[in-house]
Backbone bond lengths (Angstrom), bond angles and torsions (degrees), N, CA, C in turn:
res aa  C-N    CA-C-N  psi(-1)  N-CA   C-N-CA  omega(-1)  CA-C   N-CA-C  phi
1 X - - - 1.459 - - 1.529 110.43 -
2 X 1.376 119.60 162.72 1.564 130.67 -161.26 1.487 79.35 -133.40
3 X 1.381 115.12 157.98 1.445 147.46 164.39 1.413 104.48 -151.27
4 X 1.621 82.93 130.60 1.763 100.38 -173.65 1.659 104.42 -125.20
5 X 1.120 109.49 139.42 1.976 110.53 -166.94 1.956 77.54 -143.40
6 X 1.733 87.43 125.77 1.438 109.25 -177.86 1.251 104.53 -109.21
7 X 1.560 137.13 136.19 1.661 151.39 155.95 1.047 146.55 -85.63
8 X 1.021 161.10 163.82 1.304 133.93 155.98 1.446 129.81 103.07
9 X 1.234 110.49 -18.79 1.764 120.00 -164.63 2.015 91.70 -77.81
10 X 1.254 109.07 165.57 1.347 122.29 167.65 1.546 112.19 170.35
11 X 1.167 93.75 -151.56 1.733 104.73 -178.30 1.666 116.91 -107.28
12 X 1.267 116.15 120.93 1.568 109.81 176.54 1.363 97.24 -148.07
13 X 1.493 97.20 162.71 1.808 115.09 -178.73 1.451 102.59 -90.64
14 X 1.589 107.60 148.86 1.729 134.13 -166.63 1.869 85.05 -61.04
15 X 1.404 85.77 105.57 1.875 94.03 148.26 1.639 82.82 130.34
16 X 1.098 131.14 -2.96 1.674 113.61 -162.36 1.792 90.52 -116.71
17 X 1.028 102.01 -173.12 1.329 116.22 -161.91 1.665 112.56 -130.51
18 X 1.450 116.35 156.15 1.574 136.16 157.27 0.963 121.13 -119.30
19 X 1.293 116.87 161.44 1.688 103.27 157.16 1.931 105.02 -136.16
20 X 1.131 138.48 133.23 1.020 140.94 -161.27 1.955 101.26 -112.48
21 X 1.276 100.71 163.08 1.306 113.79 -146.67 1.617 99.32 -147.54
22 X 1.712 111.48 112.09 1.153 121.89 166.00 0.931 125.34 -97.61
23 X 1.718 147.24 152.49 1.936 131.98 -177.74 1.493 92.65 -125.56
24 X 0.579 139.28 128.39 1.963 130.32 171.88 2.010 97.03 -103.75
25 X 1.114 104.34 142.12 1.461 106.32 171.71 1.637 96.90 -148.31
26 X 1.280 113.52 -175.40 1.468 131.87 -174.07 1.785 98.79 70.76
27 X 1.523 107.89 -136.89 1.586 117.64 -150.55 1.654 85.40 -87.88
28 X 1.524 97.97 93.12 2.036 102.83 179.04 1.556 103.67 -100.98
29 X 1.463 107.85 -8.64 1.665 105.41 -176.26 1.895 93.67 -74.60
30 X 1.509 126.72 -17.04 1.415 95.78 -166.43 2.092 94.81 -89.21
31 X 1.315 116.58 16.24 1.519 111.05 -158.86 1.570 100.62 -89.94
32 X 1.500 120.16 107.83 1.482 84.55 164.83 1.926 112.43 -124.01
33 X 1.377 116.77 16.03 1.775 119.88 165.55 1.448 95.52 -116.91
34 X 1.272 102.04 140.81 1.636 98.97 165.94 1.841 95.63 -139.55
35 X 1.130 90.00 145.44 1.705 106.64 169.85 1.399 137.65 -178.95
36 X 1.094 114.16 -175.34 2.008 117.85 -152.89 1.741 93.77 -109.53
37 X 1.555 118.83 121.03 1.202 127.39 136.39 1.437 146.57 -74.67
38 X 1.040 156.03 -171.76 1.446 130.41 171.98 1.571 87.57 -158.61
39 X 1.577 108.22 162.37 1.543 125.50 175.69 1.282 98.22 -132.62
40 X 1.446 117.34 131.48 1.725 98.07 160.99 1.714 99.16 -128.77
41 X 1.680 116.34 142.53 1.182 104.66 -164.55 1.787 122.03 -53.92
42 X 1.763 99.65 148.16 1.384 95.80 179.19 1.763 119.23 87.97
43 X 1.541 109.48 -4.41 1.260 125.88 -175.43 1.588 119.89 -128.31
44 X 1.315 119.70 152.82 1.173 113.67 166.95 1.754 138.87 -45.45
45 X 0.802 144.68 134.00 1.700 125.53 155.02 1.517 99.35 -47.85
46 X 1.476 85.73 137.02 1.470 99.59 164.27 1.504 124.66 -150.76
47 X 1.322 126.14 157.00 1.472 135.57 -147.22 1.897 91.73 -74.93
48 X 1.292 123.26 117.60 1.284 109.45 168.82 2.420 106.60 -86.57
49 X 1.227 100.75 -77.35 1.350 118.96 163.73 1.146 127.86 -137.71
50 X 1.671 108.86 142.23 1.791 128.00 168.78 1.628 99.31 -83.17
51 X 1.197 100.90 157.77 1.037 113.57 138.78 1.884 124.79 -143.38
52 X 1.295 145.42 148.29 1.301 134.96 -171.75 1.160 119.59 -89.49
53 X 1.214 147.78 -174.72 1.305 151.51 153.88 1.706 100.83 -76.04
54 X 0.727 121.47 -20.62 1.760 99.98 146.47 1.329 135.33 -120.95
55 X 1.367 112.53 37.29 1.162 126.86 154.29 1.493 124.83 110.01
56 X 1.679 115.27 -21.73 1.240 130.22 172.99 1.457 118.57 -47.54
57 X 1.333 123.72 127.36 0.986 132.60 173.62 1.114 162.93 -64.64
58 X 1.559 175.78 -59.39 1.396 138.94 6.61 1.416 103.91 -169.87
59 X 1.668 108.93 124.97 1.639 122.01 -158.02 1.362 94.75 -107.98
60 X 1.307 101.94 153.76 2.149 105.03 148.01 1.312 107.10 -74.47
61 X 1.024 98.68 155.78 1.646 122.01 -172.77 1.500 96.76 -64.18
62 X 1.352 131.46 -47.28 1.683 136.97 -178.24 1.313 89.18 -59.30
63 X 1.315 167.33 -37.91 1.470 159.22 -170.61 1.608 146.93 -105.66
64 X 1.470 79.77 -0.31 1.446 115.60 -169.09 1.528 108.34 -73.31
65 X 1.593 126.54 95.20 1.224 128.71 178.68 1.721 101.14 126.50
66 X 1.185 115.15 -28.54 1.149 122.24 -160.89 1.672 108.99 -98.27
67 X 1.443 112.01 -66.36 1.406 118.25 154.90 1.654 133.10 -87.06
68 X 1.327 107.31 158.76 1.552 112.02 -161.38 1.433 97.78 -132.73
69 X 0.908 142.56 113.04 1.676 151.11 172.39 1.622 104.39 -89.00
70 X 1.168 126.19 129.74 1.466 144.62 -152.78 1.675 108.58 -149.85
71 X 1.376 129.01 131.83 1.089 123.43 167.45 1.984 118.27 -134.37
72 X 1.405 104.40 140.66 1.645 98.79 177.24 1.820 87.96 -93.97
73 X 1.359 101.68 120.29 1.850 100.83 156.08 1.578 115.40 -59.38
74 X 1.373 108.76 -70.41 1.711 121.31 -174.09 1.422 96.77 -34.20
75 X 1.255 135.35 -43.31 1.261 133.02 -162.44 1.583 134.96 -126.88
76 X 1.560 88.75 22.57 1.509 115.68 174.46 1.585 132.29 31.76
77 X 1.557 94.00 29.01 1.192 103.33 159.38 2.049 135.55 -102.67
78 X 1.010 106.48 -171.45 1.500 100.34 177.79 1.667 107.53 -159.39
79 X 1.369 108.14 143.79 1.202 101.24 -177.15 1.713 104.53 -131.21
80 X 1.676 113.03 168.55 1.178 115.85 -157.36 1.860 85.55 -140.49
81 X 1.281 118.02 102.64 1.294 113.93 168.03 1.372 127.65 -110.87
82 X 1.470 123.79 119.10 1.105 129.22 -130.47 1.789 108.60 -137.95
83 X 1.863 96.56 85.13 1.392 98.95 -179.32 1.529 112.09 -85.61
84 X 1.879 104.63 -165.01 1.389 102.33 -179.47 1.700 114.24 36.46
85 X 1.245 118.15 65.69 1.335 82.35 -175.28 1.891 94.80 -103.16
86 X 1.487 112.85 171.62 1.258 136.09 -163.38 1.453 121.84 -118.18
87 X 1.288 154.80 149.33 1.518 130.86 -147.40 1.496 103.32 -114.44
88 X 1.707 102.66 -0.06 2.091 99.91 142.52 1.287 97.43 -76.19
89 X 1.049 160.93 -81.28 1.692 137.62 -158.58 1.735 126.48 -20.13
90 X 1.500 90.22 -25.57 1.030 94.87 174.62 1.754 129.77 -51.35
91 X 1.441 134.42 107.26 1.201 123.83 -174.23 1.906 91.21 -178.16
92 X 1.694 84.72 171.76 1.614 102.67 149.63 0.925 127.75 -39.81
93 X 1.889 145.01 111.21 1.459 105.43 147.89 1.424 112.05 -123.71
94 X 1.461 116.51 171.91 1.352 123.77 -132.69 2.003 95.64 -146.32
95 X 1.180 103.68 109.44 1.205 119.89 173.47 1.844 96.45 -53.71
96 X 1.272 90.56 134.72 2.109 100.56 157.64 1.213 89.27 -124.25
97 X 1.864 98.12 165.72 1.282 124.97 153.29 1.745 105.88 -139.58
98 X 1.029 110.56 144.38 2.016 114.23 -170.85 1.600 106.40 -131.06
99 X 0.999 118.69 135.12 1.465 120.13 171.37 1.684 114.25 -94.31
100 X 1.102 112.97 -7.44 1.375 134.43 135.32 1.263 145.94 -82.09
101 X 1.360 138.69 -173.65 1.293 126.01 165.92 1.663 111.36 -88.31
102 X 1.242 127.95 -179.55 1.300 161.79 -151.77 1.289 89.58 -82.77
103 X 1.228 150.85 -13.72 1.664 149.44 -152.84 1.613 81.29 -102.44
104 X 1.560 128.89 -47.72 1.187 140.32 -156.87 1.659 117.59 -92.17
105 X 1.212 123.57 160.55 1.521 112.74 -159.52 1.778 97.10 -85.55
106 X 1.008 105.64 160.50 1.617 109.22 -176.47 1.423 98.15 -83.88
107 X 1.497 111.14 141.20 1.430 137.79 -175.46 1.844 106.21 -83.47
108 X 1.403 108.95 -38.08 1.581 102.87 -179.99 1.349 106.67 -118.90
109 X 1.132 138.90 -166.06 1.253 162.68 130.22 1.150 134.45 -171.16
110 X 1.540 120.88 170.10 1.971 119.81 -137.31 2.033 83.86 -104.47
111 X 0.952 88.46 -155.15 1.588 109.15 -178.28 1.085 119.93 -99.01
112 X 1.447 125.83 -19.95 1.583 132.66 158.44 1.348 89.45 107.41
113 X 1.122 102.17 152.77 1.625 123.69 169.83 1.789 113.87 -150.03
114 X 1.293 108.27 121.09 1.581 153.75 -177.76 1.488 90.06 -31.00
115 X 1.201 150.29 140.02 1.611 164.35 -158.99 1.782 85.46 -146.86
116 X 0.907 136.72 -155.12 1.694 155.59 -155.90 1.349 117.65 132.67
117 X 1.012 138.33 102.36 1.490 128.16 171.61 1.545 112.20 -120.32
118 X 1.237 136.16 92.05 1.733 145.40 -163.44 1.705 84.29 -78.05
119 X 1.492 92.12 168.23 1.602 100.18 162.89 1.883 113.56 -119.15
């Protein structure tokens, strides 16, 4: 089993930035995509960014330029840094971890942590 503990989420005004913070602990040798989903009420979950165990990337088109998904291996974390942001950003987001790639449904996920973006 994987345990994922998410950071970082809060309240900020349209144009400023977060950066959110994943820790993965337990069985992290089977992890090798990790990445951020988001909910916003009334909407689907949806894929924000992967990233691989070697580093490859892959954004939604709504985030593309704006956020940067980053991971430390040695230290099994991942981070989600999140400029410009816009007050659709606003939502859940939700640490994954995949023992597959990003094509495939994520095997873990954290408890979500609260985003806010006012205008």
């Amino acid at each position: 089993q994987v345990q994922l503990v998410e950071s970082g989420g809060g309240l900020v005004q349209a144009g400023g930035s977060l950066r959110l913070s994943c820790a993965a602990s337990g069985s992290t040798f089977s992890i090798n995509t990790m990445g951020w989903h988001r909910q916003a009420p009334g909407k689907q979950r949806e894929l924000v960014a992967a990233i691989s165990s070697g580093g490859s990337t892959n954004y939604a088109d709504s985030v593309k330029g704006r956020f940067t998904i980053s991971r430390d291996n040695t230290r099994n974390i991942v981070y989600l840094q999140m400029n410009s942001l816009k007050p659709e950003d606003t939502a859940v987001y939700y640490c994954n971890a995949y023992i597959g790639d990003w094509s495939t449904s994520p095997n873990y996920w954290g408890q979500g942590t609260q985003v806010t973006v006012s205008t």
